[in-house]
MIDREN-243135 format. One line per field, with one value per residue (C-alpha): x, y negated, z negated; residue in one letter; residue number from 1. Coordinates in pm, 1 decimal. Layout:
xx: X	...
yy: Y	...
zz: Z	...
r: a	...
k: NUM	...
***
This chain:
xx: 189.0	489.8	356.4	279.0	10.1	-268.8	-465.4	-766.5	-797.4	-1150.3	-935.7	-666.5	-887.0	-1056.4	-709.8	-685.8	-990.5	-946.1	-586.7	-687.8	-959.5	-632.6	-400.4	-197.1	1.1	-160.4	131.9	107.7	-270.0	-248.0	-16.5	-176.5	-519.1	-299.3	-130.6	-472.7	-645.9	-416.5	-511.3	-246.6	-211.7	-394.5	-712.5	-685.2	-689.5	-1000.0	-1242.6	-1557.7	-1642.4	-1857.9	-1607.2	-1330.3	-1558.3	-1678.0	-1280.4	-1197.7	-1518.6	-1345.5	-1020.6	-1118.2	-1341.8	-1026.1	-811.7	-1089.5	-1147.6	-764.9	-722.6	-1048.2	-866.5	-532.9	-724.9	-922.5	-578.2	-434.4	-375.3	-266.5	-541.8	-375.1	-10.8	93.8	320.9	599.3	621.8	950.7	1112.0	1424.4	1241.5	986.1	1279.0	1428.7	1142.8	1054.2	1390.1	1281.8	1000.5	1146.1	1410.3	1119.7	940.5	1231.5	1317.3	958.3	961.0	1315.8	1172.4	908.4	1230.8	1382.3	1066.5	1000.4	1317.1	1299.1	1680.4	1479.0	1626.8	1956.1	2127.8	2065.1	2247.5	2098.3	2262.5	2153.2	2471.1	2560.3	2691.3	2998.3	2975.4	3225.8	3524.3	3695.3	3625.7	3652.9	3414.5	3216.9	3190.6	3158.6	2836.6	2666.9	2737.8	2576.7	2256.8	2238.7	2160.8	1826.9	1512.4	1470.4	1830.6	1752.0	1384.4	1352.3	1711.9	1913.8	2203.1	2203.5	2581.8	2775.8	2720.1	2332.8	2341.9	2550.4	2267.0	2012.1	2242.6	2356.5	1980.5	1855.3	2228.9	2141.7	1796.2	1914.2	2190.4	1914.9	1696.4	2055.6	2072.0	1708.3	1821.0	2087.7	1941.1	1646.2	1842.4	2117.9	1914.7	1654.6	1948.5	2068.4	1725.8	1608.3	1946.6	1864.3	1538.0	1388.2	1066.1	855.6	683.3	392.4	661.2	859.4	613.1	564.3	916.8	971.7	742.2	865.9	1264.8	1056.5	886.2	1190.7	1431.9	1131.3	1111.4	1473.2	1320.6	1000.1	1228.9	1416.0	1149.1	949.2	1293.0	1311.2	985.0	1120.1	1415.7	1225.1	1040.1	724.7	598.6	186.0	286.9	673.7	628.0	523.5	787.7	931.9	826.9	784.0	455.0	191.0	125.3	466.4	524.5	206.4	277.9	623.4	462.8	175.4	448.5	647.2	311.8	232.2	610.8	549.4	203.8	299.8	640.2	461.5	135.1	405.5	605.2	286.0	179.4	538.9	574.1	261.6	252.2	-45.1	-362.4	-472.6	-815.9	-1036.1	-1306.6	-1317.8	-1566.1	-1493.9	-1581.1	-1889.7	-1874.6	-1988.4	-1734.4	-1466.4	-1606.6	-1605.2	-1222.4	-1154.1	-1333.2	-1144.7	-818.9	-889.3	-1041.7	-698.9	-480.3	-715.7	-678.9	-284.4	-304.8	-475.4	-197.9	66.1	-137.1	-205.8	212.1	259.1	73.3	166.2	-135.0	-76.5	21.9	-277.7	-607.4	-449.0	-733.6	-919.6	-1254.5	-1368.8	-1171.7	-1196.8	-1466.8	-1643.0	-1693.5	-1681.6	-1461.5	-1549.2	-1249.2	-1278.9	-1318.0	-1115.1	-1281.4	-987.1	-847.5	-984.0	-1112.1	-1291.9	-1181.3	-810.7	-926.7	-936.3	-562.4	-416.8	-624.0	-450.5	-799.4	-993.3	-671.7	-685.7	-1070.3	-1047.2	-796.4	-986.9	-1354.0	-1156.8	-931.2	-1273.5	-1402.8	-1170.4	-1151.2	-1538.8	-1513.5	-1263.8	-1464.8	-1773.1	-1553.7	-1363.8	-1733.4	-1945.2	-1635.4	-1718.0	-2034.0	-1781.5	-1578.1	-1253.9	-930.4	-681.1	-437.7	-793.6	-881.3	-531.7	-576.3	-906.4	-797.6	-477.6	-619.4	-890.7	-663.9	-396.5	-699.4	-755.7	-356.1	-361.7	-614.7	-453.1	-101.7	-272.8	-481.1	-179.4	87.1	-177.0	-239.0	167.7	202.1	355.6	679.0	944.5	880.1	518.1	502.9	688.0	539.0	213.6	360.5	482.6	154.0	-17.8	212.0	159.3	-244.1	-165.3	34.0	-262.5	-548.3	-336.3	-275.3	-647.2	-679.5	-437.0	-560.0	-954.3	-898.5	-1106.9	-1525.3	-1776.1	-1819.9	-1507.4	-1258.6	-978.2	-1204.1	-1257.8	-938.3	-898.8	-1147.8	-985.3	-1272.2	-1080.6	-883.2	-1268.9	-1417.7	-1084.4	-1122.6	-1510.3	-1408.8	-1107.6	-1409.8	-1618.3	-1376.7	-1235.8	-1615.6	-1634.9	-1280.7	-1380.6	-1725.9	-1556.2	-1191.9	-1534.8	-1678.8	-1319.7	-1293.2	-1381.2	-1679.4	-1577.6	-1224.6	-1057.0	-678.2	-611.8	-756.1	-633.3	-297.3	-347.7	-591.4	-299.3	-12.9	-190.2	-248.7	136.9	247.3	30.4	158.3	526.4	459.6	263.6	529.7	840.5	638.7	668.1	980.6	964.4	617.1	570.4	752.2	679.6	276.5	203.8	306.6	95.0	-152.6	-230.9	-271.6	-457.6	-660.2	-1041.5	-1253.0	-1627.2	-1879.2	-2035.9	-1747.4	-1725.4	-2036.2	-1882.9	-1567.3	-1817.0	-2023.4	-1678.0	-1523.3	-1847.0	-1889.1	-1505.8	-1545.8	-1819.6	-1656.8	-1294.9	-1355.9	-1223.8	-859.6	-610.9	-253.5	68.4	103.9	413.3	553.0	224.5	394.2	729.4
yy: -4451.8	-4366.8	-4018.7	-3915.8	-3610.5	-3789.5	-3634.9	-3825.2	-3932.9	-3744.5	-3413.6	-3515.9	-3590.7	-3283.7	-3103.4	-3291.7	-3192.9	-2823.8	-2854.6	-3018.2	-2779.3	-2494.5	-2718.3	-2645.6	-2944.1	-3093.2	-2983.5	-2645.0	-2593.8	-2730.8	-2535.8	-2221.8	-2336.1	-2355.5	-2003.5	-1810.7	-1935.3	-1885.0	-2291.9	-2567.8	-2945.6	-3056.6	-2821.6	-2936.9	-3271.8	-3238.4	-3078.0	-3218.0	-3216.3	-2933.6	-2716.2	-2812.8	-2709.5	-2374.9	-2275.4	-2369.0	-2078.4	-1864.3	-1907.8	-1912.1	-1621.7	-1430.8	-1504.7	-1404.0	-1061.2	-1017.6	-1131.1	-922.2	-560.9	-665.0	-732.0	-412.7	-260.4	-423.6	-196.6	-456.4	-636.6	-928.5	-1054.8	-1088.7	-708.5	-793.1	-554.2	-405.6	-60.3	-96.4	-180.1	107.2	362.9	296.9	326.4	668.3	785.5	707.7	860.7	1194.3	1168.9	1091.5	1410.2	1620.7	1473.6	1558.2	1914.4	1960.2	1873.8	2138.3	2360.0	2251.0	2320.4	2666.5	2798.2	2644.5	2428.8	2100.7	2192.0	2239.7	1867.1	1720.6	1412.8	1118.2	831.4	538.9	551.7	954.1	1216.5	1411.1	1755.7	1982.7	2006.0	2337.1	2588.8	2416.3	2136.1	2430.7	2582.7	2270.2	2176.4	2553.7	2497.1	2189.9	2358.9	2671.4	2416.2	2326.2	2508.9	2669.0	2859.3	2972.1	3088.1	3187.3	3231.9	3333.6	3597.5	3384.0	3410.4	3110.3	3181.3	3160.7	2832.5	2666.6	2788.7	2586.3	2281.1	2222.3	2199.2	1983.7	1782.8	1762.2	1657.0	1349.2	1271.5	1288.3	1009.5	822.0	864.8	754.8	423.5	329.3	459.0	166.9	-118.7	-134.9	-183.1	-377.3	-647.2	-653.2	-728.3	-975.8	-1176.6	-1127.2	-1284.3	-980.7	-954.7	-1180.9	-1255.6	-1016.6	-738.1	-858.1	-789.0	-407.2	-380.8	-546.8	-321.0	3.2	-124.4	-149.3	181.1	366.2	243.2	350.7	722.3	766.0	627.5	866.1	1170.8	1135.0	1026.7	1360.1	1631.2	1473.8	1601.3	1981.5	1934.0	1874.6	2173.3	2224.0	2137.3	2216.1	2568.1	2659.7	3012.6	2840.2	2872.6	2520.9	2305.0	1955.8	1775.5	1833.6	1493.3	1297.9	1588.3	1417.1	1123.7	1202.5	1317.0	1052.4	821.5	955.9	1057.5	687.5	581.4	833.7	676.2	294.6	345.1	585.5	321.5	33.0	209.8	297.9	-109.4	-226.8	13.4	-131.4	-477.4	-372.5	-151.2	47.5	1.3	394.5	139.0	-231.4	-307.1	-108.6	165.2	240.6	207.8	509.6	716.4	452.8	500.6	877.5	859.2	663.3	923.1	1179.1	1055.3	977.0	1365.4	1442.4	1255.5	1379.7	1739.7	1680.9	1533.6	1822.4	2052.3	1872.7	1976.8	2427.4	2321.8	2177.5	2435.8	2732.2	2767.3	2960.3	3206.7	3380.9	3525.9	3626.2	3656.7	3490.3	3405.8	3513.5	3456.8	3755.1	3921.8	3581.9	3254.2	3069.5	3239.6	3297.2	3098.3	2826.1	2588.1	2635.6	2615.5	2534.3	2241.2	1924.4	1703.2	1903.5	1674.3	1815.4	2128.8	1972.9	1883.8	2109.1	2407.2	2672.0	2849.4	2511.5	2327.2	2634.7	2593.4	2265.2	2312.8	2536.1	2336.8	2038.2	2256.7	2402.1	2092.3	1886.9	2147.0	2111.6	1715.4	1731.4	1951.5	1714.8	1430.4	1618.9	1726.8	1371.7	1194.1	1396.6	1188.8	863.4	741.3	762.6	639.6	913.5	865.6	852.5	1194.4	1341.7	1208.8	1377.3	1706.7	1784.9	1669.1	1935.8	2169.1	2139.2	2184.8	2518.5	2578.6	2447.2	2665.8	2955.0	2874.2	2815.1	3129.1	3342.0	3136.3	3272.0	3600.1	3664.6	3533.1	3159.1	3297.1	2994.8	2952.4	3011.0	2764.2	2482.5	2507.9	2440.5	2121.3	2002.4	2127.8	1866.6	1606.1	1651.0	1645.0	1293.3	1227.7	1276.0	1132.2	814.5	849.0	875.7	591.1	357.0	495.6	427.1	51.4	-158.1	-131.4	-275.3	-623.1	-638.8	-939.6	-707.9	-701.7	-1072.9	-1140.5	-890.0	-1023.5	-1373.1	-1543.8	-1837.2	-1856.2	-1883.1	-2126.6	-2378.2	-2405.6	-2444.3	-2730.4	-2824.3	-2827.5	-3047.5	-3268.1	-3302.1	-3355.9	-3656.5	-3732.0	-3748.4	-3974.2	-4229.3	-4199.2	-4261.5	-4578.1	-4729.4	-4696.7	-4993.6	-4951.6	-5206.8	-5146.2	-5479.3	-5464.5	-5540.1	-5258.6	-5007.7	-5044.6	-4988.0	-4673.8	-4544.6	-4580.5	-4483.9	-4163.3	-4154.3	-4176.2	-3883.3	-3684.7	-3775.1	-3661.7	-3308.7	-3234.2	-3290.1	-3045.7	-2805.8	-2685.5	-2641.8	-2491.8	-2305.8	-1981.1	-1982.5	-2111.8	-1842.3	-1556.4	-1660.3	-1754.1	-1419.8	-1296.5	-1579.8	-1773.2	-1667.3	-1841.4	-1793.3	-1849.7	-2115.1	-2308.7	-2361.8	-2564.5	-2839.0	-2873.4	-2849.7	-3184.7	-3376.4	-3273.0	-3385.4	-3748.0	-3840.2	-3745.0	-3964.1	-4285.4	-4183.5	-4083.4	-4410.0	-4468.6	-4198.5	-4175.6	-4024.9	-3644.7	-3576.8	-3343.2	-3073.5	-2807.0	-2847.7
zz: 4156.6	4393.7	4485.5	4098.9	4011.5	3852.2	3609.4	3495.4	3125.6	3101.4	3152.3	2943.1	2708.6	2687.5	2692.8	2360.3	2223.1	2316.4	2175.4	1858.7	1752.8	1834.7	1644.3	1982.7	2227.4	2533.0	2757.2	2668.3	2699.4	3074.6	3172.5	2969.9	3147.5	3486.9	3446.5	3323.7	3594.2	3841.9	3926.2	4054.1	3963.0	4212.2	4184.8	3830.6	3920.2	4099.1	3863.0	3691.5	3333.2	3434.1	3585.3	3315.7	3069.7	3237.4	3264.8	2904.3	2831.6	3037.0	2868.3	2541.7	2615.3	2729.8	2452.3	2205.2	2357.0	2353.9	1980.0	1910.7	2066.3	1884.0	1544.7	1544.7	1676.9	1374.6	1034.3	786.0	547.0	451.9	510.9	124.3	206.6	428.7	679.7	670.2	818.9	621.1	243.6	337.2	407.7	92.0	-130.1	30.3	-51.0	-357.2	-381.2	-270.2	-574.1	-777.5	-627.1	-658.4	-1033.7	-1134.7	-1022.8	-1170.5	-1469.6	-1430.1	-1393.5	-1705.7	-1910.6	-1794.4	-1842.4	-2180.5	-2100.0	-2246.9	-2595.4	-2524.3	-2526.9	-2865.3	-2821.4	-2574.3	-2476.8	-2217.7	-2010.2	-1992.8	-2140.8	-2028.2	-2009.7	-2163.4	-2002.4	-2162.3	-2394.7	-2691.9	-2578.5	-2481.2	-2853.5	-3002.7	-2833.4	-2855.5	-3244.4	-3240.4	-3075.2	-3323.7	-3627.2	-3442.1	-3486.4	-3116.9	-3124.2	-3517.9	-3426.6	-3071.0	-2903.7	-3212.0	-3041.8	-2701.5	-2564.8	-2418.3	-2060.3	-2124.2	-2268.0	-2012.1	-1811.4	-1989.1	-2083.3	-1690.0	-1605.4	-1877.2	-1790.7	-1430.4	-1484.0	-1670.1	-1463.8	-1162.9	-1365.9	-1373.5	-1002.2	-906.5	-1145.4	-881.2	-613.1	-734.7	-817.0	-611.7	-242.2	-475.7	-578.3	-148.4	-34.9	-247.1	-199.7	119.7	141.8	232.9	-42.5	-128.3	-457.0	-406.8	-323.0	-610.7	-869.5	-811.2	-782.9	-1118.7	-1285.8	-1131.7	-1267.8	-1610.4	-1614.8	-1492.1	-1754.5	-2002.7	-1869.9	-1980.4	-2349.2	-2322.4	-2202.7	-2509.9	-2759.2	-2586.5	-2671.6	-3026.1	-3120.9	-3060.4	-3245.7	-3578.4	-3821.0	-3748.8	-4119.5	-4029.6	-3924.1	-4011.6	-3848.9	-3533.4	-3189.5	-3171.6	-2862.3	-2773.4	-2908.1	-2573.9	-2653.2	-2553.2	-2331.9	-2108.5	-2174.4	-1972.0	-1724.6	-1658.5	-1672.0	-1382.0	-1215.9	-1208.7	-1126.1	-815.1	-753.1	-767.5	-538.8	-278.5	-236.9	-226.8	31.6	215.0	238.9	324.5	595.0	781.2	654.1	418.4	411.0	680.9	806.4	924.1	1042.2	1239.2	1046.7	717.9	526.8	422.2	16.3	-54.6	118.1	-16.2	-396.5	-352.4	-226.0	-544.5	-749.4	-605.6	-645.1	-1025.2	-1051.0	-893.0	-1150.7	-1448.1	-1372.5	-1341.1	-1687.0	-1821.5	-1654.5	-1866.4	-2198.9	-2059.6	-2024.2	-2384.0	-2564.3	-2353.0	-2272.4	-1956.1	-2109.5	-2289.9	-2110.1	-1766.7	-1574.6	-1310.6	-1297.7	-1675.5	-2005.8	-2244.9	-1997.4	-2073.5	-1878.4	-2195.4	-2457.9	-2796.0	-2942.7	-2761.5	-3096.6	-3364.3	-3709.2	-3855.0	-3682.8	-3776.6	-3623.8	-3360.3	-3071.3	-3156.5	-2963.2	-2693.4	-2644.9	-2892.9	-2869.5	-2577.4	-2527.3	-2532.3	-2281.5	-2077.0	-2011.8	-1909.3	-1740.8	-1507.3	-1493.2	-1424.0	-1097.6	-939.4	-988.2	-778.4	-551.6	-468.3	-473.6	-204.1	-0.5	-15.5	60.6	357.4	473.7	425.7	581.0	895.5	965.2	1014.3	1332.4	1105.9	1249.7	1317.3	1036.6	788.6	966.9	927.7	512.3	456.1	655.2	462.1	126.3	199.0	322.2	-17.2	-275.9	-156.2	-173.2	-491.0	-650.1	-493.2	-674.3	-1007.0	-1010.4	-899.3	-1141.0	-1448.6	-1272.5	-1299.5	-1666.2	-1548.0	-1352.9	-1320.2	-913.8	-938.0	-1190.0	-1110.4	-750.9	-883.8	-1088.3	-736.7	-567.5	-779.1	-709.4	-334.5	-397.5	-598.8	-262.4	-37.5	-240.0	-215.0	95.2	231.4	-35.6	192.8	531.1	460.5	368.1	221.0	228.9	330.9	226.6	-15.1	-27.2	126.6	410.1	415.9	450.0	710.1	950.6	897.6	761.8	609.9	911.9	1115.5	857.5	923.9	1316.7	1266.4	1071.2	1315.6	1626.4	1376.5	1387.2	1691.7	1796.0	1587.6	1740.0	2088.7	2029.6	1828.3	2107.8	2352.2	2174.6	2176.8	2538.2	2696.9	2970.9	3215.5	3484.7	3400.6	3440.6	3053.8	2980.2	3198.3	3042.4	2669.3	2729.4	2992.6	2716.5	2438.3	2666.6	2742.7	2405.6	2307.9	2566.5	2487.6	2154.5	2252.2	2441.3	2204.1	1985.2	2243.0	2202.0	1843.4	1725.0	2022.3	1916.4	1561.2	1590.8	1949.5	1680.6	1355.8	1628.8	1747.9	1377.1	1235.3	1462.3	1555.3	1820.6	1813.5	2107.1	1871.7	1870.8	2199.0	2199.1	1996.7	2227.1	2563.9	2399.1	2338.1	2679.0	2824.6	2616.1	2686.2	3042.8	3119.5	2918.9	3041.2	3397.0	3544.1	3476.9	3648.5	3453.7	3651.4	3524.5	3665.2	3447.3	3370.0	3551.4	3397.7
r: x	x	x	x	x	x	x	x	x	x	x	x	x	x	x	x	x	x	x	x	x	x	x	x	x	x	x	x	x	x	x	x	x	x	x	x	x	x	x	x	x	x	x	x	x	x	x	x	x	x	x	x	x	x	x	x	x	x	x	x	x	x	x	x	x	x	x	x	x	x	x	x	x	x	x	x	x	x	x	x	x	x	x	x	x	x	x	x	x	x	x	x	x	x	x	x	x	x	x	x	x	x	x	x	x	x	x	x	x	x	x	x	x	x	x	x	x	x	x	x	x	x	x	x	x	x	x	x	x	x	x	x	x	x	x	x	x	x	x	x	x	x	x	x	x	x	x	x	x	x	x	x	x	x	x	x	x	x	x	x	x	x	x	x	x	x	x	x	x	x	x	x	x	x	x	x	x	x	x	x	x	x	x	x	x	x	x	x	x	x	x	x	x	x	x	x	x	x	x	x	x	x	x	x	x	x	x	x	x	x	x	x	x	x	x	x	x	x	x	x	x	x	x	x	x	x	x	x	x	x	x	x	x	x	x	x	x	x	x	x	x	x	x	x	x	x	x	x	x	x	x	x	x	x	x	x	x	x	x	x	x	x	x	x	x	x	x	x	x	x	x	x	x	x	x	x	x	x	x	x	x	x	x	x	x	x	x	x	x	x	x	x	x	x	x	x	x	x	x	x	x	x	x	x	x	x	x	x	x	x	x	x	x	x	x	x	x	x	x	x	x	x	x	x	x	x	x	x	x	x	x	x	x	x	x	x	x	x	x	x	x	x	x	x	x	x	x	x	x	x	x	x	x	x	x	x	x	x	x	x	x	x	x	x	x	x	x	x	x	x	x	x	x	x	x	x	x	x	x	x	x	x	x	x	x	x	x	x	x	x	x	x	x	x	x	x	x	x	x	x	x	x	x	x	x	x	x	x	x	x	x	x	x	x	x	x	x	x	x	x	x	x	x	x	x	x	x	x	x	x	x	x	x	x	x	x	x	x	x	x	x	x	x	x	x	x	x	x	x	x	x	x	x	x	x	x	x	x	x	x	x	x	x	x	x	x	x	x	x	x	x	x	x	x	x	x	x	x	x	x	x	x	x	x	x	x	x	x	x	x	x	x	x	x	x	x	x	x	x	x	x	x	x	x	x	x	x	x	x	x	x	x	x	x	x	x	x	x	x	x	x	x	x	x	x	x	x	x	x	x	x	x	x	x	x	x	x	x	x	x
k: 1	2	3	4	5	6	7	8	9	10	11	12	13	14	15	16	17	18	19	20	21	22	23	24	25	26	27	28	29	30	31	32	33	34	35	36	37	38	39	40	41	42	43	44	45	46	47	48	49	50	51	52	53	54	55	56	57	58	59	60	61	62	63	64	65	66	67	68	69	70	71	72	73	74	75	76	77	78	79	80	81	82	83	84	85	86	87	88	89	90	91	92	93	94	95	96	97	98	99	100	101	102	103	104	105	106	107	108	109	110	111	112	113	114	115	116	117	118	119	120	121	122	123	124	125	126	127	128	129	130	131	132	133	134	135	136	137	138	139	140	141	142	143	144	145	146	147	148	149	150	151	152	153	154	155	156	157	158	159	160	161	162	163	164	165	166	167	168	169	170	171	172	173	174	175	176	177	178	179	180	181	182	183	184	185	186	187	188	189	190	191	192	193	194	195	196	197	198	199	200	201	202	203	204	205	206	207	208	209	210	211	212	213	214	215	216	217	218	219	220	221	222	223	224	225	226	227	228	229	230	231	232	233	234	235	236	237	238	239	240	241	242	243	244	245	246	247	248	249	250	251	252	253	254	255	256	257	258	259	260	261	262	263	264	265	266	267	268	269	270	271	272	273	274	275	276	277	278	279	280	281	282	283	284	285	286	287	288	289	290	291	292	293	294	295	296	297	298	299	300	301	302	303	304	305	306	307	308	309	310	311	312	313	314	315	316	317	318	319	320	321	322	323	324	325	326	327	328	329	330	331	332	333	334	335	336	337	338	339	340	341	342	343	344	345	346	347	348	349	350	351	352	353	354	355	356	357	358	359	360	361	362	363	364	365	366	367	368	369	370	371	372	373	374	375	376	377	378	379	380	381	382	383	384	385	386	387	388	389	390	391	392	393	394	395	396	397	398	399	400	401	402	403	404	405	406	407	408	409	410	411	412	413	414	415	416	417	418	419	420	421	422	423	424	425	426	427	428	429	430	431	432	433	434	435	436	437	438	439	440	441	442	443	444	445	446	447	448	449	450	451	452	453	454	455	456	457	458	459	460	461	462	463	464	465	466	467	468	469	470	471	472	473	474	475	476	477	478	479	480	481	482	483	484	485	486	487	488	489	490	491	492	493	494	495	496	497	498	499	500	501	502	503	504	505	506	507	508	509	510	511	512	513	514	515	516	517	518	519	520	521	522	523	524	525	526	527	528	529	530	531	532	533	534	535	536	537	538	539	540
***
């Protein structure tokens, strides 16, 4: 063979039937099997099926323990988020306009500016630019009810006061729009979302061009006559006031958890092998507890409500006051929303409340191995309630000052923050699909399937191999051998870099399987063991 390594067909072809169950070349597995165990050609060469066998344990063995420590080391849950630094800056730079345009608005409300433009229109308004734009506009807001009722004798300084902070509220809105679509347009030409990442994206372009609507169909409610109660102050309706503000709490909600998942490819996992459901379902609960008692902030705001019995823990010297229900407004379940006594009630059951949910989460997520970011989650959540309650109590102590009062509007925000936040950083439970798909169980099921067959494979490659050393023979098993080589290792070259990546993410060996590759390396070995081949190239 003019001084050519041979390698024996039985090895090469249990390199094949290793490879084929790894969907990986011939070439490449040698060498692999050379390099882990620090082994040469020629000790290769001179192996049984035993030994070969025993090594390709030991190798796969290796390989599983590493892809074991870099899946438990792994945070993402499935591979539909791409995981991108760039997309997940931007959409937290979102989210902090978002922030900042929701407790603007808080601004705008309490220093009663929400009035003051009573023109809307989807591209802008210019502000006045002189003093007769400037008189023009303040006449236009003394024919509406809230000048003629409640700020009748107001000068011209004031209300440039209150229109340049309802004006710079909407122009903020404006900015988050651009601030949105602009990067949105540059990545997907890009390339850089995919479908999945498209669709949240989609929907947040939706909702945000229909906050501008509800902002506007919310201020048009206060600009009317009250005609149930003329005498009554004029506001906004508590009902489109909330429904502003669930809106842009769920805008807020649906960018941060979509910024969360892009940032590390998907979910975190606390657990390797999930949480338990119970502490996952109690998270949920939370978080929903959280977002309910936000909700019922935005009606105490609508109706004023902070405003009457300004003290802390009783009402009236009462725990339940005596006006709680209204005989005269029908139907009863009116109080509820409408109501101040009745909103400001809730208001508070529904704050203690989450403030003692999150301290039997915080305390029955001690009993748990949590990962660190989980920990850090549970810890600040726990740590905000209490800051929470403190700026609610002390915003209705002080008869709802402006900073007081729209800190507490962000202070809720921020709790939304953190429930979703321990949301993203627990993962999926116990026995969910997320977790399925974490653990690679479809990716497991395939190379059962791929040993199965190479199994069957090998036994029928063994029953064409012919049993006796004639010289016809020799040739046809040696080329067919050579050809398969030739073509393993043109593949080389172009799968290895892209298939050694989704390799390490994807593919899972189990012990079982090696059982099924051991039985076909041993029944081609002992058909196969007589015809050598040249293997010149193995190291190359």
């Amino acid at each position: 063979m003019n001084g050519a390594k041979i390698l024996r067909p039985s090895r090469l072809w249990s390199l094949r039937a290793f490879s084929s169950s790894s969907n990986r070349p011939v070439l490449l597995m040698a060498q692999e099997l050379a390099q882990s165990q620090h082994l040469s050609r020629s000790r290769i060469q001179t192996l049984d099926k035993t030994q070969l066998a025993r090594l390709f344990s030991d190798s796969t063995n290796q390989k599983q323990g590493k892809q074991e420590e870099q899946r438990e080391q792994s945070t993402s849950t499935t591979s539909t988020f791409p995981k991108d630094k760039a997309v997940a800056a931007w959409l937290f730079t979102v989210c902090g306009l978002v922030f900042l345009m929701v407790t603007m608005g808080g601004l705008t409300r309490l220093t009663r500016s929400g009035l003051s433009m009573t023109k809307w229109r989807f591209v802008g308004e210019r502000p006045p630019m002189n003093q007769q734009e400037w008189e023009q506009e303040f006449e236009d807001y003394k024919q509406f009810p809230e000048y003629q009722k409640l700020n009748r004798g107001m000068t011209l300084d004031e209300f440039k006061f209150i229109y340049g902070m309802e004006w710079g509220h909407r122009q903020l809105g404006r900015l988050i729009g651009v601030v949105f679509a602009l990067p949105l347009a540059y990545f997907a030409a890009r390339g850089r979302l995919n479908k999945q990442l498209l669709k949240p994206l989609g929907l947040l372009f939706a909702m945000g061009g229909a906050q501008g609507l509800i902002g506007w169909w919310m201020v048009k409610s206060g600009l009317k006559e009250n005609k149930e109660n003329p005498h009554a102050e004029p506001k906004v309706s508590p009902y489109r006031l909330t429904v502003h503000l669930v809106s842009a709490f769920l805008i807020y909600s649906l960018l941060f958890s979509t910024a969360l998942k892009t940032l590390h490819g998907g979910q975190l996992k606390a657990m390797a092998n999930g949480v338990p459901k119970k502490l996952r379902s109690f998270a949920v609960g939370v978080s929903h507890l959280v977002f309910l008692t936000a909700i019922s902030g935005a009606f105490v705001a609508g109706n004023h409500a902070g405003l009457i019995y300004n003290e802390f823990p009783l009402m009236g010297g009462r725990f339940v006051p005596e006006d709680i229900i209204q005989p005269g407004l029908e139907p009863k379940w009116r109080n509820l929303f409408e109501n101040s006594t009745c909103v400001q009630f809730d208001h508070r059951v529904l704050g203690m409340s989450t403030a003692a949910a999150v301290s039997a989460l915080w305390a029955y997520s001690r009993k748990f191995p949590l990962s660190s970011p989980a920990r850090r989650a549970a810890n600040l959540l726990f740590g905000m309630v209490f800051v929470q309650v403190g700026l609610g109590i002390s915003t209705l102590l002080m008869h709802v000052p402006v900073h007081l009062g729209a800190t507490h509007q962000a202070g809720a925000l921020t709790m939304l923050t953190l429930s979703l936040y321990l949301l993203h950083a627990l993962g999926p439970a116990q026995g969910s699909k997320a977790l399925a798909r974490m653990l690679n169980a479809p990716a497991a099921q395939s190379t059962t399937q791929a040993v199965s067959s190479t199994t069957k494979r090998a036994f029928s490659t063994t029953a064409r191999v012919p049993s006796t050393s004639s010289s016809t023979s020799k040739p046809s098993s040696v080329s067919a051998l050579r050809s398969t080589l030739t073509r393993s290792y043109s593949s080389v070259s172009s799968s290895s870099s892209s298939s050694s990546s989704s390799m390490a993410r994807q593919t899972s060996f189990s012990s079982a399987a090696l059982f099924p590759v051991s039985s076909s390396i041993a029944a081609s070995g002992v058909a196969a063991r007589r015809f050598p081949m040249p293997m010149k190239n193995l190291g190359d």
